[in-house]
C-alpha positions as CSV (number, residue, x, y, z in Angstrom):
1,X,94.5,47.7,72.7
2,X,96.9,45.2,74.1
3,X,99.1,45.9,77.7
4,X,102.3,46.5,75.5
5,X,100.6,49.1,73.0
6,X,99.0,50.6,76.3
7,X,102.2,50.4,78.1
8,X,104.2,52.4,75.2
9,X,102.2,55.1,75.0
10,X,101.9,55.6,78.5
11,X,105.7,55.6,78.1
12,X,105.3,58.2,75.1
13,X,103.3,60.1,76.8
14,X,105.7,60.7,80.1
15,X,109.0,61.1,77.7
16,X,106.4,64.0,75.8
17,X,105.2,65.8,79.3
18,X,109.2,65.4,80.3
19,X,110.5,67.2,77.1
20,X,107.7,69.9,77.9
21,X,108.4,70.3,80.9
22,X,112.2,70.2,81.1
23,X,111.9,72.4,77.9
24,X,109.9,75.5,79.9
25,X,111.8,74.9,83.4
26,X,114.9,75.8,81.3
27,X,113.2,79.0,79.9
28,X,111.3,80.5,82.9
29,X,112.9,81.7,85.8
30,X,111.6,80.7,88.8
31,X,109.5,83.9,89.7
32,X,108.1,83.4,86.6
33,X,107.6,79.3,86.9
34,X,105.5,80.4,90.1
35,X,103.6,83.0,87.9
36,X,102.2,80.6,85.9
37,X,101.3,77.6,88.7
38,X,99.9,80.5,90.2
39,X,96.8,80.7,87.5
40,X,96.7,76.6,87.0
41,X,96.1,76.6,90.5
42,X,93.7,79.3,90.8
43,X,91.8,78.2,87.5
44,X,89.8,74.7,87.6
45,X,88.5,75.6,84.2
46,X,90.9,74.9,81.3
47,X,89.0,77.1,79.2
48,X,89.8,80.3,81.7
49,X,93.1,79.2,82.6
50,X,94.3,79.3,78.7
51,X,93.5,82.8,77.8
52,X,95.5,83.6,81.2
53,X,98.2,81.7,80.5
54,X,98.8,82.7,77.3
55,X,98.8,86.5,78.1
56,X,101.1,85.4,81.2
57,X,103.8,84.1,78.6
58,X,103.2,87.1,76.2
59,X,104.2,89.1,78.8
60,X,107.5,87.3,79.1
61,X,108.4,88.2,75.9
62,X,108.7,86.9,72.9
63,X,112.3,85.1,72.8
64,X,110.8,82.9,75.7
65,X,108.3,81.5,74.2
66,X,110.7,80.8,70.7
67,X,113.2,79.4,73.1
68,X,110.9,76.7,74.3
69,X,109.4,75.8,70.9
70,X,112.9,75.8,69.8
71,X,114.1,73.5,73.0
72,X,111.1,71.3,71.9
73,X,111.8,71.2,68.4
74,X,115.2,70.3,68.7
75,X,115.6,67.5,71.6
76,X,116.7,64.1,69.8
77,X,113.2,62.0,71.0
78,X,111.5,64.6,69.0
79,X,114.0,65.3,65.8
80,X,113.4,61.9,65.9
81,X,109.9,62.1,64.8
82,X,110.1,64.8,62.2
């Protein structure tokens, strides 16, 4: 793989983990931001942390976890793509 390919996913990859992230900071509130950094930070293991994780967002409810797929969905980078 040449330096530009390299270099453009790296960039694909950032502008991905942005839209993400920006996408579930605009969802959670804060408490509930610090509810979930809570278990990444407690669990090493991926495999552990999911399961918790995903019962931690259940517990939000369901319209937060459609508004974040929806957030995703819809920014222009990833319209883009579909």
């Amino acid at each position: 793989m040449s330096q530009t390919q390299s270099q453009s996913q790296n960039q694909m990859q950032e502008i991905a983990i942005t839209i993400f992230l920006d996408s579930i900071k605009d969802e959670l509130t804060g408490r509930q931001m610090k509810e979930i950094k809570e278990i990444v930070d407690q669990e090493e293991d991926v495999n552990q942390a999911k399961p918790k994780i995903i019962e931690k967002l259940k517990s939000f409810g369901g319209d937060v976890l459609s508004n974040i797929i929806a957030n995703i969905i819809t920014n222009p980078t990833i319209l883009a793509s579909f």
